[in-house]
C-alpha positions in Angstrom: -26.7 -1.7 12.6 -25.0 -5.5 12.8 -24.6 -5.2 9.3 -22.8 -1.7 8.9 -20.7 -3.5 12.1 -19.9 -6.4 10.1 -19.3 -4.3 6.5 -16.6 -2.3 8.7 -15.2 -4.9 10.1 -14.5 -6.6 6.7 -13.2 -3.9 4.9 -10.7 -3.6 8.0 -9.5 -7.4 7.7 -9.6 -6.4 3.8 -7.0 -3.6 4.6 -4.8 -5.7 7.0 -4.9 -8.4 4.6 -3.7 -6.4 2.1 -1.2 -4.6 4.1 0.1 -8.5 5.2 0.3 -9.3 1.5 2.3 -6.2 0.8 4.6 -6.7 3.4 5.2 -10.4 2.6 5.8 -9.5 -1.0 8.3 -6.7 -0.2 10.4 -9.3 2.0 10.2 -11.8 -1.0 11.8 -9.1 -3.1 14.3 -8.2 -1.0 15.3 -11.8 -0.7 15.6 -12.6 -4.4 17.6 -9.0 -4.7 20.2 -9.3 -1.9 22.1 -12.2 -3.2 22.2 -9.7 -6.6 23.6 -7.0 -4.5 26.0 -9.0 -2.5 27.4 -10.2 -5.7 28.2 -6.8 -7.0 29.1 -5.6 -3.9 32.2 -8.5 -3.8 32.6 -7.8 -7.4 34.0 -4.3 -6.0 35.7 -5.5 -3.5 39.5 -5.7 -3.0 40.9 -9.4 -2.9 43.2 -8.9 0.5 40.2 -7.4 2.0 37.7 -10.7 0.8 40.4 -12.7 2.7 39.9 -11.2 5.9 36.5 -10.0 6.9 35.3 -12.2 3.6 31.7 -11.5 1.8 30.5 -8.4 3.0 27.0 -6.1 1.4 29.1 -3.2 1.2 32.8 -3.3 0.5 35.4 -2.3 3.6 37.8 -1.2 0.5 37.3 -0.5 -2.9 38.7 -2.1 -5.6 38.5 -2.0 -9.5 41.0 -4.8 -10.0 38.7 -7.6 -10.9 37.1 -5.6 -13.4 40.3 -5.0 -15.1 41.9 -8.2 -14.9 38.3 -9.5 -16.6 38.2 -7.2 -19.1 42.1 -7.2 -20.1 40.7 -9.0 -23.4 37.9 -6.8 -24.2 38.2 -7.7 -27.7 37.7 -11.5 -27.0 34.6 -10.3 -24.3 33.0 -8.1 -27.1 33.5 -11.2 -29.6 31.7 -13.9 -27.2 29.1 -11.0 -26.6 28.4 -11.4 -30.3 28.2 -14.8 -30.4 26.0 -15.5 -27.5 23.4 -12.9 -29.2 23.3 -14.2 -32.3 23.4 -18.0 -30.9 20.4 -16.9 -27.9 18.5 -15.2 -30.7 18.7 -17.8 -33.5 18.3 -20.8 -31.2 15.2 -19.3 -29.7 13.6 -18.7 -32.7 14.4 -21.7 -34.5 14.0 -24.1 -31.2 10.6 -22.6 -30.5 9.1 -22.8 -34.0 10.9 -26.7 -34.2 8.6 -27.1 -30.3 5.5 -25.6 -31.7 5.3 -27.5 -35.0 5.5 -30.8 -33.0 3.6 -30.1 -29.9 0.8 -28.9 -32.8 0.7 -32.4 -34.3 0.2 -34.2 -31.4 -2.5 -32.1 -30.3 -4.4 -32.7 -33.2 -7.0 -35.8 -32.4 -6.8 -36.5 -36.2 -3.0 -36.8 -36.8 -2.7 -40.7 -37.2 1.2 -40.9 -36.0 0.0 -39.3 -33.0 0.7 -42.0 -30.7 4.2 -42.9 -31.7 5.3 -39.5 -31.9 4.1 -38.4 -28.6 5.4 -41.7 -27.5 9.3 -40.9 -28.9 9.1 -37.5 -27.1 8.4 -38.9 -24.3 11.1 -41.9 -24.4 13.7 -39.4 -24.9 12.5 -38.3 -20.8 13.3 -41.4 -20.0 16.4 -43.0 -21.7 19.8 -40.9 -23.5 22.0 -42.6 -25.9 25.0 -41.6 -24.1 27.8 -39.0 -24.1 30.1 -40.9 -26.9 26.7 -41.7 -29.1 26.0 -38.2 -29.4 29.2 -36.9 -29.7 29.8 -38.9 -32.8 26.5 -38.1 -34.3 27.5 -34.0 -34.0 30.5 -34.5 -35.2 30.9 -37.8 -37.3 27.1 -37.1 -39.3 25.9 -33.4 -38.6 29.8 -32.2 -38.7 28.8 -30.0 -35.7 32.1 -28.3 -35.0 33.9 -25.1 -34.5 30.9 -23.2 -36.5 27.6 -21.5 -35.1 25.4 -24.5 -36.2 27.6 -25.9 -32.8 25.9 -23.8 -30.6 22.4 -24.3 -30.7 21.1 -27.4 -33.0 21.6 -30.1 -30.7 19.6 -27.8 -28.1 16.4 -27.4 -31.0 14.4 -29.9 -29.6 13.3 -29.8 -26.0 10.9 -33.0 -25.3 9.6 -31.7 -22.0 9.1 -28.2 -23.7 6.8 -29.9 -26.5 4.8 -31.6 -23.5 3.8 -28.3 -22.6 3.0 -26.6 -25.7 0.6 -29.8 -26.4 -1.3 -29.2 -23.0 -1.3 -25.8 -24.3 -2.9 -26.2 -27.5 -5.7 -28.6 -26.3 -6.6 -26.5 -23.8 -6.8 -22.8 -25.5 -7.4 -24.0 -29.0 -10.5 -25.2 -29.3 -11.2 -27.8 -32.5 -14.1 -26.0 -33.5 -12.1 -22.9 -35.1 -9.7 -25.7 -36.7 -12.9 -26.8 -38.0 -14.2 -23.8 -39.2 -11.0 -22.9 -40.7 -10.8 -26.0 -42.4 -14.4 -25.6 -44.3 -13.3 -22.1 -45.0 -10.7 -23.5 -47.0 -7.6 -22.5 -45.4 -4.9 -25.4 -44.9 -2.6 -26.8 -42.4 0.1 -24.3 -42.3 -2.2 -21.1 -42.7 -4.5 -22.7 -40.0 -1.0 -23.3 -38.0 0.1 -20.0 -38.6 -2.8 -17.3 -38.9 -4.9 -18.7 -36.1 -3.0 -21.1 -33.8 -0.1 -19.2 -33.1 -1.9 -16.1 -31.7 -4.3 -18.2 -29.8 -0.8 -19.5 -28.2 0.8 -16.5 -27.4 1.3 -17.0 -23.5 2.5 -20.4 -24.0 4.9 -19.4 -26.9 6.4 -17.0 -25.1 7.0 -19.3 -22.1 9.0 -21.4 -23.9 11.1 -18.7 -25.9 12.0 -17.4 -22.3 13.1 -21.1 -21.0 15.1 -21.4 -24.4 16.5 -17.7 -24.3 17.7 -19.1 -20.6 19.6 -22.0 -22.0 20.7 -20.9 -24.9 22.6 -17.6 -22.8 23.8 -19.9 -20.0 25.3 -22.6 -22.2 28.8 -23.7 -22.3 28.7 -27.0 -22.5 28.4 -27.0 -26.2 31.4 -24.8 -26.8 33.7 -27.4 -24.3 32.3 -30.2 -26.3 32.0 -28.8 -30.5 34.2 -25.8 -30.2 37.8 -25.0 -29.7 38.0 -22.2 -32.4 38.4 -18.8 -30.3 36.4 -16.8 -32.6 33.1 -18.9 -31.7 33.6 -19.4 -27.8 30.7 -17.6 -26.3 30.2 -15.6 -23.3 29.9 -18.5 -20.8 32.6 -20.2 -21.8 34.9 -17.5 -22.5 34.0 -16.6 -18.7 34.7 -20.5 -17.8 38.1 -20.4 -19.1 38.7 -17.1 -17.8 37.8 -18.4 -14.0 39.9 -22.0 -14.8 42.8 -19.7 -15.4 42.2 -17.7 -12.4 42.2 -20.8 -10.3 45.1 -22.2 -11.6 47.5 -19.4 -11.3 46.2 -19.0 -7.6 47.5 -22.8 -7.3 50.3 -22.6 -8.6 50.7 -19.2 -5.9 51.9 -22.3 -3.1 54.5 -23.5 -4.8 56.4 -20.3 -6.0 58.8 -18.3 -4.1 59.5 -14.4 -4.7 57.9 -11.5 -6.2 56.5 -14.2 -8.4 54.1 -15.4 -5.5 53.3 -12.2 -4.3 52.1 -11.2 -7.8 49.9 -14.5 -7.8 48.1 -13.9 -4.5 47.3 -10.9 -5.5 45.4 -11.4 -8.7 41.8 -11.6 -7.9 39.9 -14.8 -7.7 36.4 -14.6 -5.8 35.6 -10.9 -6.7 37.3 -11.6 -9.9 34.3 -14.6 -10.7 31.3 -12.1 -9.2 32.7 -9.3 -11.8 31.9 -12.0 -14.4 28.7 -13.0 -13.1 27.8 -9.1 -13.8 29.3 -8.9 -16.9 27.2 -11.5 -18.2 23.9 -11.1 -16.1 23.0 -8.2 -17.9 21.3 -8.6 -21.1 19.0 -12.3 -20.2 17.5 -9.6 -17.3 16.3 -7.5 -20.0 14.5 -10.5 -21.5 11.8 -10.6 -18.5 10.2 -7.5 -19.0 9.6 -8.2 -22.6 7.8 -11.8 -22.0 6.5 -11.0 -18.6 2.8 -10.5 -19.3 2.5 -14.3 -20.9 4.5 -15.6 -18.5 2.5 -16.6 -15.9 -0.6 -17.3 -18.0 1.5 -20.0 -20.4 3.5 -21.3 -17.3 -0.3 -22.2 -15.3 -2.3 -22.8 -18.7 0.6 -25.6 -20.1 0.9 -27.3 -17.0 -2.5 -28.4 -16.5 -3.1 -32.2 -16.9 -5.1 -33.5 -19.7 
């Protein structure tokens, strides 16, 4: 009879437990989404109205005008769509394979430059050469400018990101199928790329998502390598976009007239949440697609040695 007591009185701390998890998870959620929908709500919002009763969840009055005063150069917005895909896509894939390949060496107990390698990885955490030093050696030696190879090469390798993959590999790929491999005759590359990479899946995928993240989000490159139109990417396109917005609202003080009127009115805050939509929406697709490796390469790759 205690024990049937005890059994029921589990599976009812099981229930509220459960019900306490649910509930703490559902507030989690709604935290992470209401910054999202306070964003689109201002993004709808009319610019007079943000003045006076500022940020609200739902808008007091309606207003389109951001949206239209954003997408006034669709053509230019379609072209930096283009080029962020095809920069987000080809630096993933390139800056992933480059972060495999090394983080594969230095796993392997019998590479003799081991050391150093892992040791100039790990120097580069450390210490930069500078702004000017790397300018000159896209420029001057790699002639990184105003062309796609701009955009992503100088982002290839990620020294933290080949940390990871090597924690990766030593712990899910054990030596004794390299072995194996290796009397079956197979060599380094069909070892490396038969065997290893689907053993490293999770942790692949980890790191494609962190690149696919900077590699969308970037403008830096573009304001430093690029001042051809036809290769300015989303971000910066959106940058320049918001700099303009900012400046004709300054210069709104010291014009008189119609002029000023019309420069008050131009939107500024909703105007900058319509962007932030604009170019949230593809990278949110990306999550689904690399979700179920996610959290087993994040955990996995950051174990210590």
């Amino acid at each position: 009879m205690e024990r049937v007591t005890l059994t029921r009185k589990l599976m009812k701390f099981g229930s509220t437990g459960q019900i306490v998890t649910h509930l703490l998870f559902i507030m989690i959620v709604v935290l992470c989404l209401y910054p999202l929908a306070l964003v689109i709500g201002i993004s709808f919002t009319d610019e007079t109205s943000l003045a006076i009763h500022g940020f609200k969840l739902v808008p007091l009055k309606t207003s389109l005008n951001a949206y239209s005063f954003v997408l006034k150069e669709s053509d230019a917005i379609l072209r930096a769509y283009g080029v962020t895909l095809l920069v987000t896509v080809m630096g993933t894939l390139s800056s992933t394979l480059v972060i495999a390949l090394y983080a594969y060496a230095l796993s392997r107990k019998d590479f003799r430059g081991r050391k150093f390698f892992s040791f100039m990885a790990f120097f580069t955490l450390l210490f930069s050469g500078g702004l000017v030093p790397w300018y000159m050696l896209c420029v001057n030696l790699l002639h990184l400018r105003n062309n796609v190879w701009a955009l992503f090469l100088p982002y290839l390798m990620n020294a933290w990101y080949v940390l990871i993959m090597r924690t990766f590999y030593k712990t899910n790929v054990p030596d004794s199928i390299i072995e194996s491999a290796k009397i079956d005759g197979a060599g380094e590359y069909t070892i490396f790329f038969r065997i290893v990479i689907h053993l490293a899946k999770p942790g692949l995928a980890t790191i494609a998502l962190f690149n696919t993240i900077v590699f969308w989000n970037d403008w830096w490159l573009p304001l430093m390598l690029v001042n051809d139109p036809q290769w300015f990417n989303l971000q910066f396109l959106m940058y320049r976009v918001q700099s303009n917005i900012q400046y004709l609202s300054s210069m709104a003080g010291n014009t008189n007239g119609a002029t000023a009127d019309i420069l008050k009115r131009l939107p500024s805050r909703s105007a900058q949440m319509a962007m932030c939509i604009l170019s949230i929406g593809p990278i949110v697709m990306a999550y689904p697609f690399f979700q179920k490796y996610f959290v087993k390469g994040i955990t996995i790759g950051s174990l210590k040695e």
